[in-house]
C-alpha positions as CSV (number, residue, x, y, z in Angstrom):
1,X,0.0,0.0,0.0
2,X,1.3,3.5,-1.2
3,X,2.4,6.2,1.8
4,X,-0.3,8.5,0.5
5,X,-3.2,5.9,0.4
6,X,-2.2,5.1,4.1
7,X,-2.0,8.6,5.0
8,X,-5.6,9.3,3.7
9,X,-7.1,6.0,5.2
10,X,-5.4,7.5,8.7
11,X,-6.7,10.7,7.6
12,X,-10.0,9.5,7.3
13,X,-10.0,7.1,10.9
14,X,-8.5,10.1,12.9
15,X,-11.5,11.8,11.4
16,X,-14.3,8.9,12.6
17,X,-12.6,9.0,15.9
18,X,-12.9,12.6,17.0
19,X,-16.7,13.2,15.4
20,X,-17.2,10.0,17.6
21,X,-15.4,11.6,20.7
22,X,-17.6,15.2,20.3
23,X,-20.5,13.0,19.6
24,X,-20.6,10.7,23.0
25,X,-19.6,14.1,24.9
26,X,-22.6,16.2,23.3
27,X,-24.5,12.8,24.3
28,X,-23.9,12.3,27.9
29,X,-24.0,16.5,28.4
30,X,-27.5,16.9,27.0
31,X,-28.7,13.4,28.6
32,X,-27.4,15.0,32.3
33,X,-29.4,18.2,31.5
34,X,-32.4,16.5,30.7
35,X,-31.9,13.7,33.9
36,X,-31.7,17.3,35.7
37,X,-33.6,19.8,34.2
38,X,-37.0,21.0,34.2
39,X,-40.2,20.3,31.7
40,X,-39.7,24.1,29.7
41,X,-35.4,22.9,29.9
42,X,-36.4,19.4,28.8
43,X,-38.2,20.6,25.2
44,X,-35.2,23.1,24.4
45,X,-32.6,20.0,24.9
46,X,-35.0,18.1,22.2
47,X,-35.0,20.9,19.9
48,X,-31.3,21.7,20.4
49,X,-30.5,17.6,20.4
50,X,-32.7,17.2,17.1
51,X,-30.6,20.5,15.2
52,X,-27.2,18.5,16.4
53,X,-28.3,15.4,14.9
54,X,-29.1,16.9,11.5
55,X,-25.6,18.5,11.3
56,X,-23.8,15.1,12.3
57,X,-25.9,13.4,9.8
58,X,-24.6,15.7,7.4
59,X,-21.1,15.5,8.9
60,X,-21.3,11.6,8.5
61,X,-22.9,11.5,5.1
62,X,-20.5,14.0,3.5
63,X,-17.6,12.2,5.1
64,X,-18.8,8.5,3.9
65,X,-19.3,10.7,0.7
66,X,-15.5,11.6,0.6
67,X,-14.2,8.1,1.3
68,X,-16.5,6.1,-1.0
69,X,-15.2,8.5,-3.9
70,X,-11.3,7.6,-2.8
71,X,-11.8,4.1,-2.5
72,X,-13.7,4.3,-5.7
73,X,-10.9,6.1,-7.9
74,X,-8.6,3.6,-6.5
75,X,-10.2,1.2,-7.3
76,X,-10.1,2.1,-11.0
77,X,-6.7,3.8,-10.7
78,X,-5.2,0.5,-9.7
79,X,-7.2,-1.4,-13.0
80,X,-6.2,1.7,-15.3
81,X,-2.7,1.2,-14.2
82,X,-2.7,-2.3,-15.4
83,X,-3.8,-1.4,-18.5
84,X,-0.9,0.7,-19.3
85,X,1.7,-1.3,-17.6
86,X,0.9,-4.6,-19.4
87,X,0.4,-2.6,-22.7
88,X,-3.5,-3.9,-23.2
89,X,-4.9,0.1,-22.8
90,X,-3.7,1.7,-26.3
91,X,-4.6,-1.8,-28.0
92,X,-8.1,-2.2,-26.9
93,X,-11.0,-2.0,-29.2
94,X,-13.0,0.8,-27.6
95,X,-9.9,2.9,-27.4
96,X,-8.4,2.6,-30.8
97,X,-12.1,3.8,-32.2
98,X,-12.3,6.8,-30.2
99,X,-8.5,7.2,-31.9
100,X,-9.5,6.8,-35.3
101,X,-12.1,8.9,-34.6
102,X,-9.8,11.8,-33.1
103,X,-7.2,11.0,-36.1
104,X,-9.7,11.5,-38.5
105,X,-11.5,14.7,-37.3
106,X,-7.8,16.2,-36.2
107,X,-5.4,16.5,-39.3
108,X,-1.9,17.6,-38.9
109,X,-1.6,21.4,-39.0
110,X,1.1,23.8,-38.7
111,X,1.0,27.3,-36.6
112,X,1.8,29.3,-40.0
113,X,-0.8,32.1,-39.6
114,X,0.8,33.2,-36.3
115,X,4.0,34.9,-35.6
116,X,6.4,32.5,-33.0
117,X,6.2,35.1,-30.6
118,X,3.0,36.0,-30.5
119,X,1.7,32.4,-30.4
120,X,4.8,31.7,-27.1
121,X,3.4,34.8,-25.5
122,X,-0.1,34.0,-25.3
123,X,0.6,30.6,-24.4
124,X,2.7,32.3,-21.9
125,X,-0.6,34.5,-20.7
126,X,-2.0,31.9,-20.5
127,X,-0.5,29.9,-18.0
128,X,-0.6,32.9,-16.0
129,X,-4.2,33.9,-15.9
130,X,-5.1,30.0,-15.4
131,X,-3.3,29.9,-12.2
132,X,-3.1,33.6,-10.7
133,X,-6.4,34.7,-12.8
134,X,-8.7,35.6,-10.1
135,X,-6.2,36.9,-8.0
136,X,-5.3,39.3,-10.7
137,X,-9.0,40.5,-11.3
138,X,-10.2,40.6,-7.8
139,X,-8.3,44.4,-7.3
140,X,-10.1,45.4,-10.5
141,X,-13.3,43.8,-10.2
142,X,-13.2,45.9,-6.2
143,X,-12.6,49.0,-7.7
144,X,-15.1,49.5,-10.7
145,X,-17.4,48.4,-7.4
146,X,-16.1,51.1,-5.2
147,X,-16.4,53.9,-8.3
148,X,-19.5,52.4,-9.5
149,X,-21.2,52.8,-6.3
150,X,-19.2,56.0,-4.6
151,X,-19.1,58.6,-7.4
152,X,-23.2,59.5,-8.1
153,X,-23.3,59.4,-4.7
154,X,-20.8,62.0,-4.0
155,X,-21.7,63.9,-7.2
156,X,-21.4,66.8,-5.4
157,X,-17.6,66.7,-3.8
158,X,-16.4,64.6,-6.7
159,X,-18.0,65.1,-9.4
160,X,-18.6,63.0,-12.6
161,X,-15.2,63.7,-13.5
162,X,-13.8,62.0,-10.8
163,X,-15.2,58.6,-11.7
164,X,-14.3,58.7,-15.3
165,X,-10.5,59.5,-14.3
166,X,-10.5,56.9,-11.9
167,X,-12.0,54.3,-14.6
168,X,-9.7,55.6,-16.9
169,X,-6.4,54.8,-14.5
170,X,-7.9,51.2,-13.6
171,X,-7.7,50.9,-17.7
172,X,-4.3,52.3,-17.5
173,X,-2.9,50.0,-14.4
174,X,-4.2,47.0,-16.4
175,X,-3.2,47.8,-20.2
176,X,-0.1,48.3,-17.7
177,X,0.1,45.3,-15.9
178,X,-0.6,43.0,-19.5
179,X,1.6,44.7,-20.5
180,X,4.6,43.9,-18.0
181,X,3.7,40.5,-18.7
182,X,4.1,40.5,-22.3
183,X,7.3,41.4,-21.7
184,X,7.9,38.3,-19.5
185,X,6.7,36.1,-21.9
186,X,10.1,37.0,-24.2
187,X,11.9,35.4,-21.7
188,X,11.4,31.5,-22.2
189,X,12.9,31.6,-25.4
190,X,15.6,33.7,-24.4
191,X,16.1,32.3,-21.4
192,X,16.2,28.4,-23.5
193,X,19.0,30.3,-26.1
194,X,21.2,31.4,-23.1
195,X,21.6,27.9,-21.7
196,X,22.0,26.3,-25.0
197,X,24.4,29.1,-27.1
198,X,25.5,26.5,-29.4
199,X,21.7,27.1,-31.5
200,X,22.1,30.9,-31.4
201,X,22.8,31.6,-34.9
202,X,20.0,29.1,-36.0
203,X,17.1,31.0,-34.2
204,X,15.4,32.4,-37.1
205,X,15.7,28.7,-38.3
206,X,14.1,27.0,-34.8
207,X,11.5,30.0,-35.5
208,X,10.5,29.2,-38.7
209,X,10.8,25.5,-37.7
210,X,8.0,26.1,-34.7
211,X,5.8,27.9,-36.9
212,X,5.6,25.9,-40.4
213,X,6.0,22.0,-38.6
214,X,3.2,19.9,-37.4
215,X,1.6,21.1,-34.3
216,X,0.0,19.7,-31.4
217,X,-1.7,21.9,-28.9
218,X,-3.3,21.7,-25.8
219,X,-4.9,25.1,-24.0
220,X,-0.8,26.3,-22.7
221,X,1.2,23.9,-24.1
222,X,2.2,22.6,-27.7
223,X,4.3,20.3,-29.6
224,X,5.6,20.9,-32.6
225,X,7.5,18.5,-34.7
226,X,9.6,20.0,-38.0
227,X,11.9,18.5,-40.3
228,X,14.8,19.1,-38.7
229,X,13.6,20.2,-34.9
230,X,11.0,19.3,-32.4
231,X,9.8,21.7,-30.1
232,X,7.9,22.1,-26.9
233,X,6.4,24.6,-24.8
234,X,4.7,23.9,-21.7
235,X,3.2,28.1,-21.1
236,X,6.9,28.5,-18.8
237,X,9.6,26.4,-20.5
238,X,10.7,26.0,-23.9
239,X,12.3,23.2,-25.8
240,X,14.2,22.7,-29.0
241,X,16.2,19.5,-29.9
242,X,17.4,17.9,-33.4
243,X,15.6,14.9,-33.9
244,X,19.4,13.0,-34.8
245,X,20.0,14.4,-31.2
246,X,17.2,12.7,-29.5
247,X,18.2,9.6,-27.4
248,X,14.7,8.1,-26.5
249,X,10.9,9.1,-26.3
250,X,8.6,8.1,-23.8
251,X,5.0,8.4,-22.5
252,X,4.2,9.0,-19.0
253,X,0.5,8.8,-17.6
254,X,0.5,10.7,-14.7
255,X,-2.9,10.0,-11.7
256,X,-3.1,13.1,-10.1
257,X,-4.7,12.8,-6.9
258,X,-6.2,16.7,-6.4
259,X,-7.0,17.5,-2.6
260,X,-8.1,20.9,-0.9
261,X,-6.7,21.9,2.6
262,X,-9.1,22.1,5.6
263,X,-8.4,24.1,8.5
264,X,-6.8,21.1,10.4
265,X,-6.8,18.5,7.6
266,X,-6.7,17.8,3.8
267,X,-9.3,16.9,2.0
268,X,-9.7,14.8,-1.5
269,X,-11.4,15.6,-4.0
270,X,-11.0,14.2,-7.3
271,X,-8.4,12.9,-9.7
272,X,-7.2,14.1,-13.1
273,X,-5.1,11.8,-15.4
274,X,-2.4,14.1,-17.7
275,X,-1.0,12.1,-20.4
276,X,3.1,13.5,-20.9
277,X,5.1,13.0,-23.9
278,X,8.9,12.9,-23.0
279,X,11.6,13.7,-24.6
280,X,15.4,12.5,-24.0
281,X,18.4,13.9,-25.4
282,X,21.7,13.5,-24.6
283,X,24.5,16.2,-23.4
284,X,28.0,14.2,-22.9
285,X,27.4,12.6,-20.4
286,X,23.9,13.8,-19.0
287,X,20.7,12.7,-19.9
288,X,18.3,15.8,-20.3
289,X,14.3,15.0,-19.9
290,X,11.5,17.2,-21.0
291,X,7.6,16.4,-20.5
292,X,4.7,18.3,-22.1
293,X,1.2,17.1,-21.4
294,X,-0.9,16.7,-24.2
295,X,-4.2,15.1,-25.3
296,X,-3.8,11.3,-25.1
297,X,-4.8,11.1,-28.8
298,X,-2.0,13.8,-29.8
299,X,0.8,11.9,-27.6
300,X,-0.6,8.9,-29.7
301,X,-0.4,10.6,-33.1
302,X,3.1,11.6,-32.6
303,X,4.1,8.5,-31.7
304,X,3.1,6.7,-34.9
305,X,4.1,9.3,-37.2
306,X,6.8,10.8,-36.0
307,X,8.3,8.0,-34.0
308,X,7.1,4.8,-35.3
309,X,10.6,2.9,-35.0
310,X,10.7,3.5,-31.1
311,X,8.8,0.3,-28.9
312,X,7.5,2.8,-26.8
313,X,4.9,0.3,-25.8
314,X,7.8,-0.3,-23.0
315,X,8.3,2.8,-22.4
316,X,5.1,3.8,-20.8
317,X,5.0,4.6,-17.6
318,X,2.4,5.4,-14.4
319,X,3.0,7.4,-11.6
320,X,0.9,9.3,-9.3
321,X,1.2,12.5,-7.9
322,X,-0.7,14.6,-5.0
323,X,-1.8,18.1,-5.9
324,X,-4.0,20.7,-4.6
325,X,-6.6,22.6,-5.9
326,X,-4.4,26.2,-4.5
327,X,-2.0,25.6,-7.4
328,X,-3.1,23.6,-9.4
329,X,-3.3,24.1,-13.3
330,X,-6.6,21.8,-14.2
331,X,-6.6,20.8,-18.2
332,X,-10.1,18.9,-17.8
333,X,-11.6,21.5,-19.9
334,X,-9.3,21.0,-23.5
335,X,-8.2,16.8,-22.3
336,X,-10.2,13.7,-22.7
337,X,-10.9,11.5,-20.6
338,X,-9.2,8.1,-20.4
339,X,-11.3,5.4,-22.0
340,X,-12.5,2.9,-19.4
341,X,-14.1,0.0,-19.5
342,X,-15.5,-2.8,-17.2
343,X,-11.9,-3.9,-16.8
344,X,-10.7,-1.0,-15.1
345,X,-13.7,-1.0,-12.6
């Protein structure tokens, strides 16, 4: 049994204990009181002892509710990671449909109508506003509010002019801020060319190579495979590498387990399954990785077209991974789901 499923089933008995603690103590309290207490005493401890019962009932349900949908994802985690140990998951009838089906409504495309940067950047924005987004709007959102609801009330000491210069500097502080981070999006490629100098004088051709190659895309992140290049881009991190230079690929399916803290305690919630493509090239003597998660149709599609030679049917890999809801980037929205089937039940 993994560390983390022990620490959730420990989790969830420390849990049962204490409501079971508070319960018996609430108990034997309102019993004394009503042993003790008078008729008009005696119908205020059934009321109160009736509202207490509802809220553990609830307590008790929504906890029971909690564990039943762990021990039910692992359940199928555990069948789903047979699957793709033993090679039967990307073989099986109901999956290579839906495949067929994604190859044929999904033809290879390139990224030709965009510019490189522009296309990096608002990957790059991306990322950003997925993760920090609300926290970047609340200010705003607070002070149309405030100007909204202060300025025809205070026509008279402010004036009408006041609210439009204050709406006009909140456009200006935001136009300002997007703008800052424009800026930062320059820097992955930049910041990729400084620690590799040796591709420097080909960056107009690693350019031109992202934008007219085969691309795969997924909401931040993208693949792009060229003649001569692949490249990757994951909305922080770029990636170029020679195909002649690449030592191995691999696939990684990745559980991640999502939980959301408590005040004393952490809670689970749900899982996600990312499908990674990964890509290893070699620098003397060090073995460089890099990961980009992608659709598991696209990480399929490059496999057989770009890398047909490579048995990557041993070279797939499941690992799990705890996350939380605070940071966590959630691709739901623009992934499918992994096909399951009675088997993985």
């Amino acid at each position: 049994m993994s560390n983390d499923k022990k620490q959730q089933r420990w989790i969830i008995g420390s849990k049962r204990f204490t409501a079971m603690v508070v319960t018996l103590a609430a108990f034997l309290v309102l019993l004394g009181l009503y042993v003790s207490g008078s008729d008009a005493v005696r119908t205020e401890l059934v009321m109160l002892g009736a509202v207490l019962c509802l809220f553990i009932i609830i307590f008790i349900a929504l906890s029971l509710s909690n564990e039943s949908r762990y021990r039910g994802n692992n359940s199928i985690a555990d069948g789903f990671r047979k699957q793709i140990e033993n090679g039967e998951y990307f073989n099986k009838e109901s999956w290579q449909k839906e495949y067929d089906s994604y190859c044929a409504g999904h033809p290879l495309k390139s990224l030709s109508p965009l510019s490189f940067q522009s296309d990096i950047s608002c990957r790059y924005l991306r990322r950003l506003l997925k993760i920090f987004g609300i926290c970047v709007l609340i200010p705003f959102i607070s002070l149309a509010c405030s100007v909204f609801i202060t300025a025809p009330c205070h026509a008279g000491l402010f004036g009408f002019k006041f609210f439009w210069t204050v709406l006009a500097f909140a456009c200006m502080f935001a136009t300002g801020i997007m703008g800052f981070l424009y800026l930062l999006s320059f820097r992955p490629f930049s910041s990729w060319l400084g620690t590799h100098p040796k591709y420097r004088e080909q960056k107009d051709e690693i350019k031109n190579s992202y934008i007219e190659g085969d691309a795969f895309t997924c909401s931040c992140n993208s693949v792009v495979v060229g003649k001569k290049y692949v490249h990757a881009f994951d909305g922080t991190d770029f990636f170029t590498e020679e195909k002649d230079n690449l030592k191995d690929v691999k696939v990684q399916v990745e559980r991640l387990m999502i939980y959301t803290h408590s005040r004393h305690s952490e809670i689970y919630v749900e899982d996600e399954y990312h499908f990674r493509i990964v890509f290893c090239c070699g620098e003397g003597d060090i073995l460089k990785e890099y990961g980009i998660t992608l659709d598991q149709f696209q990480v399929k599609m490059i496999m057989d077209r770009f890398f047909p030679d490579v048995s990557w049917k041993d070279r797939v890999a499941f690992t799990e991974r705890r996350t939380y809801y605070s940071s966590f980037a959630s691709m739901r929205n623009c992934i499918s789901e992994p096909v399951m089937d009675d088997n993985a039940q």
